[in-house]
MIZA-502097 format. One record per residue (C-alpha): residue in one letter; x, y, z. Coordinates in steps of 0.25 Angstrom, whole numbers, padded with zeros to 4 digits, always signed. Layout:
<lumvos>
aXYZ/...
</lumvos>
This chain:
<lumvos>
x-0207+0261+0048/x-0194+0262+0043/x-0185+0251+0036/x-0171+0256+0039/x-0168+0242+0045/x-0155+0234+0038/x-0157+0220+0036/x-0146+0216+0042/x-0145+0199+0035/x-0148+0199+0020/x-0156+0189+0021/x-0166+0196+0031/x-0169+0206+0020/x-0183+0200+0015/x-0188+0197+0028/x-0185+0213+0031/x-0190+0218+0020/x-0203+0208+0021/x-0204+0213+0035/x-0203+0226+0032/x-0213+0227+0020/x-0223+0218+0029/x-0221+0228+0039/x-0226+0241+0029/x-0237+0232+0024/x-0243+0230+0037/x-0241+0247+0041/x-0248+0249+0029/x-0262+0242+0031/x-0273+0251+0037/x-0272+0245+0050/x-0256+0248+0051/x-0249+0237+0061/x-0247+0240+0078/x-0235+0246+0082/x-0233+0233+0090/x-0234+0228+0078/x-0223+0236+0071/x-0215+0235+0080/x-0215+0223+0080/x-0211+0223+0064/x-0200+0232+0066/x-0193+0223+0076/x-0195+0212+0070/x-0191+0220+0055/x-0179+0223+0063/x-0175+0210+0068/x-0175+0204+0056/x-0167+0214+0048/x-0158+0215+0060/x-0154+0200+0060/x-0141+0194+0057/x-0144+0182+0052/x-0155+0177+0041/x-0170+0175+0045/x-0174+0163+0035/x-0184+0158+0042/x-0196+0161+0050/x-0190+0155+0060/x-0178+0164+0061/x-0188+0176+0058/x-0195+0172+0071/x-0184+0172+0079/x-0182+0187+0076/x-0185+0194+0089/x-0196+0204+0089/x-0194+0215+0101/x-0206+0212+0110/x-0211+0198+0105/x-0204+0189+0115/x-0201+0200+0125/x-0186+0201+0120/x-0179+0210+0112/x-0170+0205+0100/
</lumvos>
């Protein structure tokens, strides 16, 4: 996986980039992580750099809409 991403609110930037490093930690174990499960990281690394607005809480990072979760795409 690439991170070509921009963050497109400043104030998402830690959240990317903790995302991201999660992300390569988990690919790195032995075991590796599903591609489900990537792709569900991707998405969800996408929304949150792709969002206009700030993500402060958990609660605005749960509202982040992840392709396939509830059956919609954000």
């Amino acid at each position: 996986m690439e991170n070509r991403t921009q963050v497109r609110c400043p104030e998402n930037q830690e959240l990317a980039a903790y995302m991201w490093n999660k992300w390569q930690e988990m690919a790195e174990q032995p075991k590796g992580i599903s591609d489900n499960f990537e792709m569900t990281l991707s998405k969800a690394h996408f929304n949150v750099c792709s969002s206009k607005t700030p993500i402060l809480t958990i609660k605005d990072f749960s509202q982040v809409k992840i392709e396939g979760y509830n059956g919609t795409e954000s």
